[in-house]
Structures are given as C-alpha cells and as structure tokens.
ChimeraX commands (.cxc) that place a marker at each C-alpha (Angstrom):
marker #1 position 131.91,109.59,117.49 radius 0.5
marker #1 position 129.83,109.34,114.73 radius 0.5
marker #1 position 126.71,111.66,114.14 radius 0.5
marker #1 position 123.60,110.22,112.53 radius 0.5
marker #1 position 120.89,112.17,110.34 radius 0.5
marker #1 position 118.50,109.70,112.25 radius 0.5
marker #1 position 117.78,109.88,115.90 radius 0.5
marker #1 position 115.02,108.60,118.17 radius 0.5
marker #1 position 113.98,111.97,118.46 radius 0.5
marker #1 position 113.78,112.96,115.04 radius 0.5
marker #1 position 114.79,112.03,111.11 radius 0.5
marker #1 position 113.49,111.11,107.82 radius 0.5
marker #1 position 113.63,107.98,105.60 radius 0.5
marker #1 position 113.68,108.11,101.96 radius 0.5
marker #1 position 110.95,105.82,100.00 radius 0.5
marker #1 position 110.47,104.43,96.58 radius 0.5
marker #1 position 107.42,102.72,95.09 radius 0.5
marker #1 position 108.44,100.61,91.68 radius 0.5
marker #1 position 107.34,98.03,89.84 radius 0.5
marker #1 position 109.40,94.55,89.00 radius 0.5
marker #1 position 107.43,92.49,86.19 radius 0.5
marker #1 position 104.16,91.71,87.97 radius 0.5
marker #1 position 105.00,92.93,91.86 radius 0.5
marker #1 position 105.11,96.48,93.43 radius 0.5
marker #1 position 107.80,97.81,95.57 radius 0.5
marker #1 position 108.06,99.96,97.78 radius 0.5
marker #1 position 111.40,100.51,99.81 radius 0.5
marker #1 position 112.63,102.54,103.06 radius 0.5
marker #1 position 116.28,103.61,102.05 radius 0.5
marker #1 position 117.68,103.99,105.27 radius 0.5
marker #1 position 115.73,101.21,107.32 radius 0.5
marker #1 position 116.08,98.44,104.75 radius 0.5
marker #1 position 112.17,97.77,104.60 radius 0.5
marker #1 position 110.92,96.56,101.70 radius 0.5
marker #1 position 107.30,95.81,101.34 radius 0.5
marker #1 position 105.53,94.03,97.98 radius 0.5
marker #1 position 101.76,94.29,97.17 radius 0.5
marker #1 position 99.93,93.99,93.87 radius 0.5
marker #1 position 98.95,97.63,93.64 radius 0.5
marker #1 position 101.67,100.62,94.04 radius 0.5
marker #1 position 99.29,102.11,96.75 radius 0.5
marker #1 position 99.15,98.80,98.84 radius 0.5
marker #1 position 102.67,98.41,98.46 radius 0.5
marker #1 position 103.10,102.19,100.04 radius 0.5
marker #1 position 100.85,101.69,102.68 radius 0.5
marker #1 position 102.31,98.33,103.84 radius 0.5
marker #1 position 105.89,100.01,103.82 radius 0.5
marker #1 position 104.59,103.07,105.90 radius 0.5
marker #1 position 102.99,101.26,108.87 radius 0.5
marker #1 position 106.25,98.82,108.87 radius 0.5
marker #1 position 108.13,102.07,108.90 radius 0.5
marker #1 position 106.04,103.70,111.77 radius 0.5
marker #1 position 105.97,99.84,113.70 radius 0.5
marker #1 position 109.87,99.63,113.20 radius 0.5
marker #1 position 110.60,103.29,114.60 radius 0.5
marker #1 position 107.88,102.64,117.64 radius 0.5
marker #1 position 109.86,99.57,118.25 radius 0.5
marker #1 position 112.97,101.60,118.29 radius 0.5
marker #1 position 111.73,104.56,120.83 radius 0.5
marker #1 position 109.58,101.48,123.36 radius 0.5
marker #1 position 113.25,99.50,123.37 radius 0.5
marker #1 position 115.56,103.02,123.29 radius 0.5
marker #1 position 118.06,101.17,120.06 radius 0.5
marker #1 position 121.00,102.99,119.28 radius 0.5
marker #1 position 120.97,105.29,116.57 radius 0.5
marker #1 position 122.78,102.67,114.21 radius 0.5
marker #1 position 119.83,100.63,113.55 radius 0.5
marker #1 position 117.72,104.10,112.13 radius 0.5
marker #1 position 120.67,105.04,109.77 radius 0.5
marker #1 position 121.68,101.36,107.99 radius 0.5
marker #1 position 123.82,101.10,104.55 radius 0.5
marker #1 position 121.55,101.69,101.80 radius 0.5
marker #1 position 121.48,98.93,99.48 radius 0.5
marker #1 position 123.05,101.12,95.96 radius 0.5
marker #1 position 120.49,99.28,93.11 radius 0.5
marker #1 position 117.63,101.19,96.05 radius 0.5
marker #1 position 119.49,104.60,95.89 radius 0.5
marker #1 position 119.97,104.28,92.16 radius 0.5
marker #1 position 116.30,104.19,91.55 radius 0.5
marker #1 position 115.25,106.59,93.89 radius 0.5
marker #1 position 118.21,109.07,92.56 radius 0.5
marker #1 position 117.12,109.07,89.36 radius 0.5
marker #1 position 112.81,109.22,90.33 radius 0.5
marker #1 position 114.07,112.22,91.95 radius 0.5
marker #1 position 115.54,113.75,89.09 radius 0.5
marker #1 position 112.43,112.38,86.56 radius 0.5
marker #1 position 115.07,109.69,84.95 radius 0.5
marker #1 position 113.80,106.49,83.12 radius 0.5
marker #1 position 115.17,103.50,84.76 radius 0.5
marker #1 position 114.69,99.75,84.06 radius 0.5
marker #1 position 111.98,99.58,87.12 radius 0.5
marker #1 position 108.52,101.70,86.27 radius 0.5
marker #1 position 108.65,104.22,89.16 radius 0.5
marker #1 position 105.44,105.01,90.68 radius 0.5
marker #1 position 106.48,107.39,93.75 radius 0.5
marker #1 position 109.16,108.25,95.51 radius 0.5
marker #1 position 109.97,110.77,98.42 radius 0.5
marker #1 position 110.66,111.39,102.15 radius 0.5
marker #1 position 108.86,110.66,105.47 radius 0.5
marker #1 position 109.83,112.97,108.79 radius 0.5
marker #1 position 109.69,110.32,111.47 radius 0.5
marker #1 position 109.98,112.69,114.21 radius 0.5
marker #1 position 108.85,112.02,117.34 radius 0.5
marker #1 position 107.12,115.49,118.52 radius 0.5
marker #1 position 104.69,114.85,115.55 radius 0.5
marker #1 position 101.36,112.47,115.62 radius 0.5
marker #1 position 101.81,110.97,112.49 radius 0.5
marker #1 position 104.61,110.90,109.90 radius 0.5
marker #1 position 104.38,113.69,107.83 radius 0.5
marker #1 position 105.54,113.75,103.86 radius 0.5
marker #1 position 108.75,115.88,103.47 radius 0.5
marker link #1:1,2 radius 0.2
marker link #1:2,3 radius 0.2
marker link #1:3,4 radius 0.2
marker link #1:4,5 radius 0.2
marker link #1:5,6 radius 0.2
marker link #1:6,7 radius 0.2
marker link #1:7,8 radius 0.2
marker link #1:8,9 radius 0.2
marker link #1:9,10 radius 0.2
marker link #1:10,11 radius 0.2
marker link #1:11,12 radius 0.2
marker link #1:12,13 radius 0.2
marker link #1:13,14 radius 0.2
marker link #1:14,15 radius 0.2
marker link #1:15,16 radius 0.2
marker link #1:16,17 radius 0.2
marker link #1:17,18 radius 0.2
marker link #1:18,19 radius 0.2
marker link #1:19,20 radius 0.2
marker link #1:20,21 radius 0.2
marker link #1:21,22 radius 0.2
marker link #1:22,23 radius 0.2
marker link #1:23,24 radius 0.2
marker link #1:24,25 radius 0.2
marker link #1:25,26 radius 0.2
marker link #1:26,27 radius 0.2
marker link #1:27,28 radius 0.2
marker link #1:28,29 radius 0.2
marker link #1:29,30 radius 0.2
marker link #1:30,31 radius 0.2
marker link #1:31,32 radius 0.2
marker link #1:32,33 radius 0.2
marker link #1:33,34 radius 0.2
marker link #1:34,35 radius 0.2
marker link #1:35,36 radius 0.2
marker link #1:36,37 radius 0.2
marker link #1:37,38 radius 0.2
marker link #1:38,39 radius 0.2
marker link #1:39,40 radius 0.2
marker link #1:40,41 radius 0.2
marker link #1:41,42 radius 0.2
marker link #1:42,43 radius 0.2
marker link #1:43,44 radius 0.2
marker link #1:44,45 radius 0.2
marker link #1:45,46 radius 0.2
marker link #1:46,47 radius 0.2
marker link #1:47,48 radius 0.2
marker link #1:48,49 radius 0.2
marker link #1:49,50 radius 0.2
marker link #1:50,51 radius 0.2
marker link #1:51,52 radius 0.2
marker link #1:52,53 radius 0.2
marker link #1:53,54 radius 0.2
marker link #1:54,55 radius 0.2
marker link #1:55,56 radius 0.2
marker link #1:56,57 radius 0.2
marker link #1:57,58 radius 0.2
marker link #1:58,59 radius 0.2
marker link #1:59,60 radius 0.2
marker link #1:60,61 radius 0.2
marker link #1:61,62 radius 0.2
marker link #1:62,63 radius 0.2
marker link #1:63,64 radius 0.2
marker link #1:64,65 radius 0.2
marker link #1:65,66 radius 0.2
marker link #1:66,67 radius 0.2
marker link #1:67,68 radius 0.2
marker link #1:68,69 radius 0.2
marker link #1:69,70 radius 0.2
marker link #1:70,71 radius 0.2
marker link #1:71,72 radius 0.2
marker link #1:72,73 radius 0.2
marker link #1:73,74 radius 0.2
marker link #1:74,75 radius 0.2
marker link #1:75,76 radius 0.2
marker link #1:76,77 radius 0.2
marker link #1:77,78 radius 0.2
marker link #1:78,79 radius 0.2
marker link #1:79,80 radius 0.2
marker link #1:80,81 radius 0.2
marker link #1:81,82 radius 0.2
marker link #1:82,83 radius 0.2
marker link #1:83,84 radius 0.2
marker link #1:84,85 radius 0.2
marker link #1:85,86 radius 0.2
marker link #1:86,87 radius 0.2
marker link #1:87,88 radius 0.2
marker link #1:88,89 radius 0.2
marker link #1:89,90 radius 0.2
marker link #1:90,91 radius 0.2
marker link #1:91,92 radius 0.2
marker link #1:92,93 radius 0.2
marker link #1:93,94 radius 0.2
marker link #1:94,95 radius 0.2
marker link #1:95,96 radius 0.2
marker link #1:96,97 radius 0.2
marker link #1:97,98 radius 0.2
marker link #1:98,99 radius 0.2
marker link #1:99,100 radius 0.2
marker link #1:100,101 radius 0.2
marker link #1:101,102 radius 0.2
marker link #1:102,103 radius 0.2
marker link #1:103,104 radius 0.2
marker link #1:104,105 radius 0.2
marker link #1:105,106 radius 0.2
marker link #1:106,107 radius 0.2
marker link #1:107,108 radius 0.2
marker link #1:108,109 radius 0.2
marker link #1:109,110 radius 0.2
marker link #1:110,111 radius 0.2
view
C-alpha cells in the first residue's frame, strides 16, 4: 500500500512564484497548478484560491489520496530547490514556500 504525505485530512503543497520574460508564475508542486498573472502577487493569489478550490473539491467528492500527491514536473522542483537554498536560476524567483492544507484549520496557513 502506498502512504501519501497528502491526505484529505491534512498535508502541504510546495509553491513557487517566478518570472518567464514578461509573465509571472506561480506553481503548486504537488497538485500541478500553475497560475500566470502580470504581477508576482496576482500570480500567488490566483494559485492559492485554485489550491484551496482544488482541495475543497477533493474533501466535497472524498478523491483518493493520489490526486493530492501527483509527480512533480522536475524543471518545477528544480526552481523551487534552488529558491530554497537562495540559488540563481535562469527564472527570476520572486517567492517560494509551503502551504498546510489541513483540514482542522480555517484557512491555509504558510509553513
């Protein structure tokens, strides 16, 4: 059986915000969102309320675990590997981190 980091229950997805020529970014590792805007901050907030819409949608329609924990895409985990440890990459970085998703909070809370 396998065991997930992500449940229904509770979990965390990993985030990016970057910039690609003109366009920002931002990326949920482990759900395979990815949101664009023209600012880093509307690119952010576009990717969080897909993120809390896509694990509301999960809970109302009880998914299986599989769909919380999907294969990263490696370019994503590149870029956020190396925000995390303050490398320069080919994409400007603007933020990067980890939302809990869990369920016994209101809202999704930074990690």
């Amino acid at each position: 059986m396998v065991k997930y980091s992500n449940t229904l229950q509770k979990g965390a997805v990993r985030y990016i915000v970057f910039r690609e020529r003109e366009t920002w970014y931002a990326v949920g590792l482990e759900f395979n969102i990815v949101e664009e805007g023209d600012t880093p901050r509307e690119a952010l907030l576009l990717l969080f309320e897909a993120i809390q819409g896509y694990v509301e949608a999960a809970r109302k329609m009880k998914a299986r675990p599989a769909i919380l924990n999907q294969k990263i895409d490696e370019e994503y985990e590149k870029i956020w590997r190396a925000a995390q440890e303050k490398k320069r990459t080919k994409y400007p970085v603007y933020t990067s981190g980890q939302l809990n998703t869990s369920k016994n909070s209101s809202d999704f809370a930074f990690v």
